[in-house]
DRENLO-73274 format. One line per 3 residues: their letters; for each residue x, y, z of N, C-alpha, C. Coordinates in nm, 4 decimals, padded with zeros to 6 digits. Layout:
residues N
a = X/Y/Z/X/Y/Z/X/Y/Z ~ ...
This chain:
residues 125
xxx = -01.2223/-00.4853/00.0984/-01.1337/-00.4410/-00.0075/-01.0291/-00.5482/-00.0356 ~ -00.9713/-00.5517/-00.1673/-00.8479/-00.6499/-00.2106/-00.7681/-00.4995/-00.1950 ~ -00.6721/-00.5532/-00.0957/-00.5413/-00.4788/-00.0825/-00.4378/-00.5832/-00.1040
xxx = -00.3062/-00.5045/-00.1636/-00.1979/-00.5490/-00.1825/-00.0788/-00.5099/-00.0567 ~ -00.0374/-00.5395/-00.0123/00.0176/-00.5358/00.1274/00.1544/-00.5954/00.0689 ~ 00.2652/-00.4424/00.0307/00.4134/-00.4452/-00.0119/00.4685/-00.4596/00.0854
xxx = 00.5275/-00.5468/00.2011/00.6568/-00.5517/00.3447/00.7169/-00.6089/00.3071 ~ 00.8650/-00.6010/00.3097/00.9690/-00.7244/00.3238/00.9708/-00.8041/00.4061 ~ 00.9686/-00.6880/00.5280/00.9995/-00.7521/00.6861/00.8495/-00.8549/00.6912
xxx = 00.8882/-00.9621/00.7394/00.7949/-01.0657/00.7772/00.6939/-01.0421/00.8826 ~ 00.7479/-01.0508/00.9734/00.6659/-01.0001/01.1057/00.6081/-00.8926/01.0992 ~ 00.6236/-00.7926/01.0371/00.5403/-00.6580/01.0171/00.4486/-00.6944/00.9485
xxx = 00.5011/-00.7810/00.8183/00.3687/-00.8405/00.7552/00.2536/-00.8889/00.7797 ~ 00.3094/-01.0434/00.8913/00.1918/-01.0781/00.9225/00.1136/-01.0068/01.0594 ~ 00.1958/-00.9200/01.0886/00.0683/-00.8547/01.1998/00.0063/-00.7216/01.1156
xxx = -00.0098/-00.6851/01.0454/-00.1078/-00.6082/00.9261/-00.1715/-00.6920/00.8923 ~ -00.1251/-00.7900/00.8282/-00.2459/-00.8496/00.7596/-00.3671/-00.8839/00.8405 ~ -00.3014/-00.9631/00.9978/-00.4062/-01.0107/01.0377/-00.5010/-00.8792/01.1130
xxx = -00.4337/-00.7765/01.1245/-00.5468/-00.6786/01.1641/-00.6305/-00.6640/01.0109 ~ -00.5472/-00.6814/00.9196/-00.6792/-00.5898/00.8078/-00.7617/-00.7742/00.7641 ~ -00.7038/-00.8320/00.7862/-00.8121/-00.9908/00.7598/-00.9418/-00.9564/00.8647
xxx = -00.8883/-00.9154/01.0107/-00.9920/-00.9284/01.1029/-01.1185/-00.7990/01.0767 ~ -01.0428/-00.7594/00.9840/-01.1706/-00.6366/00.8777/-01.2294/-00.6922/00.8067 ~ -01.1972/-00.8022/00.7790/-01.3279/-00.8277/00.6593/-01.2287/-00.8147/00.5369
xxx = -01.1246/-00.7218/00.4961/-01.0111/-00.7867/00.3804/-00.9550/-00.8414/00.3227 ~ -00.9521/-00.8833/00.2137/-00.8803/-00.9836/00.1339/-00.7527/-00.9399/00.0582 ~ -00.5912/-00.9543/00.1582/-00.4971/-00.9882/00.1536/-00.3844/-01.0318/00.0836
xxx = -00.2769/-00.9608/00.0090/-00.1985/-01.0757/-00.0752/-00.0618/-00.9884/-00.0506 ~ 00.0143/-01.0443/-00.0123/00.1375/-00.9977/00.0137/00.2632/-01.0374/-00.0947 ~ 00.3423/-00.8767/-00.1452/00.4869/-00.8623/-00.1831/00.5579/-00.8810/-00.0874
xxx = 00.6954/-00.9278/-00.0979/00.8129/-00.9506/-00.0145/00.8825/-00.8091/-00.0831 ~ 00.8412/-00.7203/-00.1609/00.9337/-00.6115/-00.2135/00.8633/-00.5535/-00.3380 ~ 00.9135/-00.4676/-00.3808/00.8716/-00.3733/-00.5008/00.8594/-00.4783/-00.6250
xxx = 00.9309/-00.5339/-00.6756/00.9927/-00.5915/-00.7929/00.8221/-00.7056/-00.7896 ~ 00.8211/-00.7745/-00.6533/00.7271/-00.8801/-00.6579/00.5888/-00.7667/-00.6587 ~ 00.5995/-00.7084/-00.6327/00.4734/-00.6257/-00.6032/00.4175/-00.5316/-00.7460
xxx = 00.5228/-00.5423/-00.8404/00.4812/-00.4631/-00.9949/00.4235/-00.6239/-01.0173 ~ 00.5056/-00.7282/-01.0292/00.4673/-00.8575/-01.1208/00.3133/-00.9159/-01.0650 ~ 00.2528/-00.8464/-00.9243/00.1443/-00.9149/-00.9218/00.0719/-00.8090/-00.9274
xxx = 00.0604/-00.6585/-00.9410/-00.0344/-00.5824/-00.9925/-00.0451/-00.6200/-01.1466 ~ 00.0801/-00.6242/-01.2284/00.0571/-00.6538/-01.3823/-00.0587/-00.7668/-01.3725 ~ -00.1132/-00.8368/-01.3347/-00.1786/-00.9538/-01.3648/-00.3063/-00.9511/-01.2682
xxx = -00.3077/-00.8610/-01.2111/-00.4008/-00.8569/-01.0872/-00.4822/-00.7187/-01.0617 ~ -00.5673/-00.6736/-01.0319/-00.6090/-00.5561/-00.9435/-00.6498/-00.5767/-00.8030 ~ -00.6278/-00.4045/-00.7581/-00.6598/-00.4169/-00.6201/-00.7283/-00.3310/-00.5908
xxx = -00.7967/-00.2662/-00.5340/-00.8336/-00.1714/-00.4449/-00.6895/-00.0731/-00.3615 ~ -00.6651/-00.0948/-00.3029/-00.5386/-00.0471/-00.2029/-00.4047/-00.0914/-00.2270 ~ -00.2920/-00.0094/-00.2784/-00.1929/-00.0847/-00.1854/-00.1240/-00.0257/-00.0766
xxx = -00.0479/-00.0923/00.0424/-00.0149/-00.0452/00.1503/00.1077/-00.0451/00.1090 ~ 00.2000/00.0154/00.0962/00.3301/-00.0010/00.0887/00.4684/00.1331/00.1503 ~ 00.5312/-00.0169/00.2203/00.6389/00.0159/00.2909/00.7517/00.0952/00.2045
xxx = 00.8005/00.1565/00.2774/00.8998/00.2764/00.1786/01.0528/00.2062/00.2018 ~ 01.1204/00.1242/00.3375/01.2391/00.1058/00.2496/01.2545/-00.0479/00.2531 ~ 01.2621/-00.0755/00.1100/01.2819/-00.2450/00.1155/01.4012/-00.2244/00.0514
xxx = 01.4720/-00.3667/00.0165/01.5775/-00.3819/-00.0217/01.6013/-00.3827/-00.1909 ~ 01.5121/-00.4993/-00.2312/01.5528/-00.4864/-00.3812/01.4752/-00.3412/-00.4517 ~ 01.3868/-00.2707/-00.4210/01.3085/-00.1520/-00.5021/01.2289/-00.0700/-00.4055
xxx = 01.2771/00.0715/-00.3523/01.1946/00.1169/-00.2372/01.0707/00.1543/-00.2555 ~ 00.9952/00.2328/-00.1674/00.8436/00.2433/-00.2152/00.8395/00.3451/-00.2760 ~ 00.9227/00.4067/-00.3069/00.9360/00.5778/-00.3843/00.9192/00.5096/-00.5238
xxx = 01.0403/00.4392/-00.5460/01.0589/00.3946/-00.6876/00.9486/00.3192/-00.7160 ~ 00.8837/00.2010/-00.6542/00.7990/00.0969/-00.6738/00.6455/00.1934/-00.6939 ~ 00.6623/00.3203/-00.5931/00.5152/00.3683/-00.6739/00.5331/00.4306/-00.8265
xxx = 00.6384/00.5047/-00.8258/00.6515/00.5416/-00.9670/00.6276/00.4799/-01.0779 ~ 00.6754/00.3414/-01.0531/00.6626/00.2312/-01.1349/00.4598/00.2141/-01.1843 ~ 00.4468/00.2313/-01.0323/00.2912/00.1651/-01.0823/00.2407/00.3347/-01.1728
xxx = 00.2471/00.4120/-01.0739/00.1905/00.5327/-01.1643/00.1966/00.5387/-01.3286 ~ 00.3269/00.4379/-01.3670/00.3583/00.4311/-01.5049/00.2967/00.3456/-01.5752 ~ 00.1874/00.2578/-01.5049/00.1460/00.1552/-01.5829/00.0441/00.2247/-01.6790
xxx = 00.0029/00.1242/-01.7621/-00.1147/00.1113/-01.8408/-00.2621/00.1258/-01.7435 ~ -00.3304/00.1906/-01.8005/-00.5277/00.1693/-01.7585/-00.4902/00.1683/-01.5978 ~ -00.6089/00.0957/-01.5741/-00.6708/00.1105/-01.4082/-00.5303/00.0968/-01.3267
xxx = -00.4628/-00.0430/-01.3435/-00.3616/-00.0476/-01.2606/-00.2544/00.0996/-01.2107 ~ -00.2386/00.1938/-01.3392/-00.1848/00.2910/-01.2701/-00.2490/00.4071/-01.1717 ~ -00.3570/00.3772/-01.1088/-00.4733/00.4530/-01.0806/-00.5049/00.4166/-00.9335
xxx = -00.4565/00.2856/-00.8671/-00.4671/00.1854/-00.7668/-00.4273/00.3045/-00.6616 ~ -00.5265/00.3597/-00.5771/-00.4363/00.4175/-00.4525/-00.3555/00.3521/-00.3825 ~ -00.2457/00.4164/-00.3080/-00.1044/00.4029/-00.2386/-00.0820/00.4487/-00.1673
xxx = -00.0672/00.3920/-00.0374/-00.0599/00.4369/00.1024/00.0918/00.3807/00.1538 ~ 00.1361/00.4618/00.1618/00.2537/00.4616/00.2209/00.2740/00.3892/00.3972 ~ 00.3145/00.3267/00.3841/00.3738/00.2410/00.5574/00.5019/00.2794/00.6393
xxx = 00.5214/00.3411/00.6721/00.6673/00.3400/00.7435/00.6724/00.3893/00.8822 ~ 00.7658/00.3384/00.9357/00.8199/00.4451/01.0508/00.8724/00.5456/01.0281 ~ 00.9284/00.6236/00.9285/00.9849/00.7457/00.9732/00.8803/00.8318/00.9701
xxx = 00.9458/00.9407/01.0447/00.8273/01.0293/01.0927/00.7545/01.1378/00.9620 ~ 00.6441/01.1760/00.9593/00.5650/01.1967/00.9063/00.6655/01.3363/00.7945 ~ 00.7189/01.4448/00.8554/00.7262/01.5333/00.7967/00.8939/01.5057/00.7198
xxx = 00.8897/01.3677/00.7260/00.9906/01.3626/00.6964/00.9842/01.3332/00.5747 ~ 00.8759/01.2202/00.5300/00.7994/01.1558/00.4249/00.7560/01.1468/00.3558 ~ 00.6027/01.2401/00.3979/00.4913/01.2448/00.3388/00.5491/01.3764/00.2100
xxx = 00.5977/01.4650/00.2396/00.6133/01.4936/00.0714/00.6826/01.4075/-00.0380 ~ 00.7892/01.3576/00.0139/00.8571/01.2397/-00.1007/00.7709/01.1424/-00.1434 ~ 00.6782/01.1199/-00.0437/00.5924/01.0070/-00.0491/00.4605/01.0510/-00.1900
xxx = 00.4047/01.1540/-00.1821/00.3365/01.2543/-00.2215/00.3998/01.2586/-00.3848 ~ 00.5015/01.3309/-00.4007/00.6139/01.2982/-00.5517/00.5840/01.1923/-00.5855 ~ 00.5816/01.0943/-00.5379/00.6486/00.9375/-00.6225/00.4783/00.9224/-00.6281
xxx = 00.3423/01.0059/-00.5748/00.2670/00.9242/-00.6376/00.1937/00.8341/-00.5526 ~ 00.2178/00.8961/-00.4371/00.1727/00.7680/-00.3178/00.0126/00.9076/-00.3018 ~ -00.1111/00.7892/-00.2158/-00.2192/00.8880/-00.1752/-00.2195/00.9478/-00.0461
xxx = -00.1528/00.8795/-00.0132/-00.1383/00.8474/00.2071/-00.0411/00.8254/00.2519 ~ -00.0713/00.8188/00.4052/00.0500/00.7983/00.4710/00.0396/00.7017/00.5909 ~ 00.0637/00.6239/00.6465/00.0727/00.5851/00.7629/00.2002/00.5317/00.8337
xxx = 00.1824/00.5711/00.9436/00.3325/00.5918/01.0191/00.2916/00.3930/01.1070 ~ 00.4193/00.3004/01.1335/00.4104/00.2218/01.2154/00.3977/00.2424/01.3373 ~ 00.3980/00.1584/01.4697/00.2796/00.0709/01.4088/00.1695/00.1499/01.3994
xxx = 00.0670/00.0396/01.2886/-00.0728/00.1179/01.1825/-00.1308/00.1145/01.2929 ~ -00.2495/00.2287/01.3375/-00.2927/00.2319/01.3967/-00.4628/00.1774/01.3514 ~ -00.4999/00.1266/01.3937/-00.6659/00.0207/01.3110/-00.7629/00.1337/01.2860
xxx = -00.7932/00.2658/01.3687/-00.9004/00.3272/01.3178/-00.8696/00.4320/01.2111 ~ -00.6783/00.4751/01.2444/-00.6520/00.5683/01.1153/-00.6630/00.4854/01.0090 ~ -00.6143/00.3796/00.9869/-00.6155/00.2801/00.8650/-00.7682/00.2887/00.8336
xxx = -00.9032/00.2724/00.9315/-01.0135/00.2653/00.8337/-01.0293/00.4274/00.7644 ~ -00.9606/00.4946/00.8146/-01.0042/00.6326/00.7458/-00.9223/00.6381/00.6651 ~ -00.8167/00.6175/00.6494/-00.7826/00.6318/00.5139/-00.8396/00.5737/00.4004
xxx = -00.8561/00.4116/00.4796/-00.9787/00.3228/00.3691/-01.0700/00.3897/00.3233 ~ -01.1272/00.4270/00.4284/-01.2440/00.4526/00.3811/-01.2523/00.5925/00.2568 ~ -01.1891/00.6839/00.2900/-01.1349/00.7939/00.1846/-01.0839/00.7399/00.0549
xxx = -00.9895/00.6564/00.0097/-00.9404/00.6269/-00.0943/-01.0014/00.4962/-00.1553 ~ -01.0616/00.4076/-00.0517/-01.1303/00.2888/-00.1071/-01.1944/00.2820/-00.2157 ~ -01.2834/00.1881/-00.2499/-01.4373/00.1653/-00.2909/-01.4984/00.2269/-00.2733
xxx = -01.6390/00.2791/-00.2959/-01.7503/00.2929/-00.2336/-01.8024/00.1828/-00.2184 ~ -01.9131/00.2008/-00.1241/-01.9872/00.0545/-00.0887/-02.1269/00.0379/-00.1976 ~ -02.0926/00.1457/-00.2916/-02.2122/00.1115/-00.3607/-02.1617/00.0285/-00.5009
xx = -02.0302/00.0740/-00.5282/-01.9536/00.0125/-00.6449/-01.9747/-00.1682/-00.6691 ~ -01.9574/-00.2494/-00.7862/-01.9086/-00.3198/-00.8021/-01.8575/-00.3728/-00.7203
């Protein structure tokens, strides 16, 4: 899958990525919401993973944003990243438009099930 992988935090970043690279994924990382609308406008993905509190645009607002786009791009499932705890979240998360949830750190086999639920099919394009 092309996932879009929204973290600010650096180090959180690159240890996601390299678990979802060592999947077989192809990778492109936002530093924040704001960077993360300007490269869906121009881009598609399959997935995005995105963290709920960044600094310049959180993931509440930043999904809303995409939900608002034009065609496919507003359509991109959205999986939510965070540490706070689940029941704390997942309905706000749910509102703004997100598909999922995953709590830090990602755990590698919940992450393929969510993949695998919201992904591609493997028969698609």
């Amino acid at each position: 899958m092309r996932i879009l992988l929204v973290e600010d935090n650096l180090l959180n970043a690159l240890a996601l990525k390299r678990i979802l690279e060592r999947r077989g994924h192809e990778i492109l990382h936002a530093d924040g919401g704001r960077k993360a609308l300007e490269i869906l406008d121009s881009s598609g993905f399959d997935l995005v993973l995105m963290d709920l509190m960044m600094p310049d645009m959180d993931g509440y607002e930043t999904a809303r944003r995409i939900r608002g786009m034009e065609g496919e791009k507003s359509r991109v499932p959205i999986v939510a990243v965070t540490a706070l705890l689940a029941s704390q979240a997942l309905e706000r998360c749910l509102r703004a438009g997100m598909n999922s949830f995953l709590t830090k750190p990602v755990d590698e086999e919940h992450f393929r099930d969510v993949a695998e639920r919201l992904g591609p099919s493997p028969c698609e394009p």
